[in-house]
C-alpha positions as CSV (number, residue, x, y, z in Angstrom):
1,X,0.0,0.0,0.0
2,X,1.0,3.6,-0.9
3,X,1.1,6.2,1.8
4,X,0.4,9.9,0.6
5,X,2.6,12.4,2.4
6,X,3.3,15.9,2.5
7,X,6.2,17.2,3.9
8,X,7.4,20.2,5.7
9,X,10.4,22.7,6.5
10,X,12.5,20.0,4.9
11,X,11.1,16.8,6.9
12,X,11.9,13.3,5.9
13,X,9.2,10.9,4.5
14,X,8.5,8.5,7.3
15,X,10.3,5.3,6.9
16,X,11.2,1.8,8.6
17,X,14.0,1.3,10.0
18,X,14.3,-2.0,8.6
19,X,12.6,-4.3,6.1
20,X,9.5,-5.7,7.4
21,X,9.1,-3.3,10.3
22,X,5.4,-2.3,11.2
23,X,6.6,1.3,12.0
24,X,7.4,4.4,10.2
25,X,10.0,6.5,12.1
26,X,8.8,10.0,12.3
27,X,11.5,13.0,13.5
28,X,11.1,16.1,15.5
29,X,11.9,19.3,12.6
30,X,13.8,21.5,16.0
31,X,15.5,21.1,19.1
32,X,13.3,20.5,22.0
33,X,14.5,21.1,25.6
34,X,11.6,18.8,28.1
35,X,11.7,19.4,31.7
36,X,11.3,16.8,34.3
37,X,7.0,15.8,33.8
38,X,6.7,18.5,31.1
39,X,4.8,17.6,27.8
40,X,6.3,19.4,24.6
41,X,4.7,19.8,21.4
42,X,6.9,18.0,19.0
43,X,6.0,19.0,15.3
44,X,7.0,16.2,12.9
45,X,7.0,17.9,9.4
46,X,4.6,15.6,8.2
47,X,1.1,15.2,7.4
48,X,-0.3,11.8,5.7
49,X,-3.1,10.9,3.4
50,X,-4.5,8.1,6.0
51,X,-6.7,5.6,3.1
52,X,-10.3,5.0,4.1
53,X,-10.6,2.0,6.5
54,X,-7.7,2.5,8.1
55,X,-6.4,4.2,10.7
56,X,-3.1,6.3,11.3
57,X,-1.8,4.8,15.3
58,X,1.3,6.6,16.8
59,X,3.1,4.9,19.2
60,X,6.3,5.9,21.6
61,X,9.7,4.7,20.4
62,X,11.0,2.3,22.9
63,X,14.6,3.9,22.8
64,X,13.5,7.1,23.5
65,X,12.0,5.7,26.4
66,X,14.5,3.7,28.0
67,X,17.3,5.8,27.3
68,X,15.7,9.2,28.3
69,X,12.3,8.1,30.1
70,X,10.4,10.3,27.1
71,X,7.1,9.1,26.0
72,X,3.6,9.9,24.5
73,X,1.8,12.2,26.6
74,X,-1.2,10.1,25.3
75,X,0.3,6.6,24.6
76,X,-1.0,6.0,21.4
77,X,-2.2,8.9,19.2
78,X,-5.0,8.2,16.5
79,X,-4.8,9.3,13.0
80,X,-8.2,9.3,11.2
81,X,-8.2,8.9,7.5
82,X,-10.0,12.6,7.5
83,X,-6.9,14.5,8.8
84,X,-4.7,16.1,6.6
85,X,-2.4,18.3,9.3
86,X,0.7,18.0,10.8
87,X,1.5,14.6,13.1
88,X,2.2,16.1,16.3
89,X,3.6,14.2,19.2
90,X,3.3,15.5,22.8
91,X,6.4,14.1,24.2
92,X,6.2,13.9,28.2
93,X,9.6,13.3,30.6
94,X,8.9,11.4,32.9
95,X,12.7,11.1,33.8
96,X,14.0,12.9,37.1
97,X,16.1,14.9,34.9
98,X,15.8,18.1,31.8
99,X,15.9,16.4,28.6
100,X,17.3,17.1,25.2
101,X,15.9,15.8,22.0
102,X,18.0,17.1,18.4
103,X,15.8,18.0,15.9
104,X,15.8,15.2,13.1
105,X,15.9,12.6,16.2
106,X,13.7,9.7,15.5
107,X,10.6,10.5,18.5
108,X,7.7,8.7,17.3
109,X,6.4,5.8,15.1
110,X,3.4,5.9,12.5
111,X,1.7,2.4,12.1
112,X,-1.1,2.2,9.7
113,X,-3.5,-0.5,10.0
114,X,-7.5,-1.7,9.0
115,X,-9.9,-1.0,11.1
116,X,-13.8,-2.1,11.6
117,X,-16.3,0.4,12.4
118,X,-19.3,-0.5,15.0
119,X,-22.6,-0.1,15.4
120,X,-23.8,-0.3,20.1
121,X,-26.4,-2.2,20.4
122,X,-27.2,-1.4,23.6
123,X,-28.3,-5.2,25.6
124,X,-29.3,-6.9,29.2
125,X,-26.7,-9.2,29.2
126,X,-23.3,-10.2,27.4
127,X,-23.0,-14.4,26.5
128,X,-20.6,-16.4,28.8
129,X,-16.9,-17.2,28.3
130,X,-14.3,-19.4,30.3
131,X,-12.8,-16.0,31.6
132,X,-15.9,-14.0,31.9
133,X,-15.3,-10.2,33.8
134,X,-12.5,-10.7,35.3
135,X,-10.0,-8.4,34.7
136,X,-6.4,-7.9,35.4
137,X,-4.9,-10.7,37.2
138,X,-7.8,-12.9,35.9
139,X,-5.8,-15.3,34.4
140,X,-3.1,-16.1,36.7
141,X,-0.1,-13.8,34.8
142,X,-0.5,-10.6,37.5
């Protein structure tokens, strides 16, 4: 599939990293300085053509993350195949510690994927399963 993309202030298209990755690096186009629990706007340079039935998902970069404690403000953004502006990614520190990110460093990742849309149907009950309601810790693993 072909992505439509427009670019900005001399951006780079998205790209994997590697054949066969499911995400598109996406870059920061300046120098941000984040303090300690501060959410920065990060403007990627990018805006993308997202085809109907799918949806544009934006997830934290796990080096960014281990290394400097940076991640999504809101852990995964949503891209709906209506939007045509700029990907923007609040970066939050959640580090002890100021933190620097160069412009052109790799601070997000675009993953485009099918969706299915829903209609509620609003009803009395739900039908059984083994596992039922329970939640977390349900099945033994928490």
């Amino acid at each position: 599939m072909q992505l439509r993309v427009k670019t900005f202030n001399g951006a780079p298209l998205p790209r994997h990293a590697k054949e066969g990755d499911a995400g598109m690096d996406l870059t920061t186009r300046r120098e941000l300085v984040i303090e300690r629990g501060e959410t920065v706007m990060a403007g990627t340079g990018v805006a993308v053509e997202i085809p109907e039935g799918h949806v544009g998902l934006v997830f934290p970069r796990s080096g960014l993350a281990s290394k400097k404690g940076i991640t999504l403000a809101n852990a995964v953004g949503v891209i709906d195949s209506g939007y045509r502006g700029e990907v923007i990614a609040p970066l939050l520190n959640l580090s002890g510690q100021t933190q620097y990110v160069g412009k052109g460093e790799r601070v997000c990742q675009l993953v485009v994927v099918p969706f299915a849309t829903c209609e509620c149907v609003e009803v009395d009950d739900l039908t059984e399963t083994e596992r039922g309601s329970g939640g977390f810790g349900s099945t033994g693993r928490f």
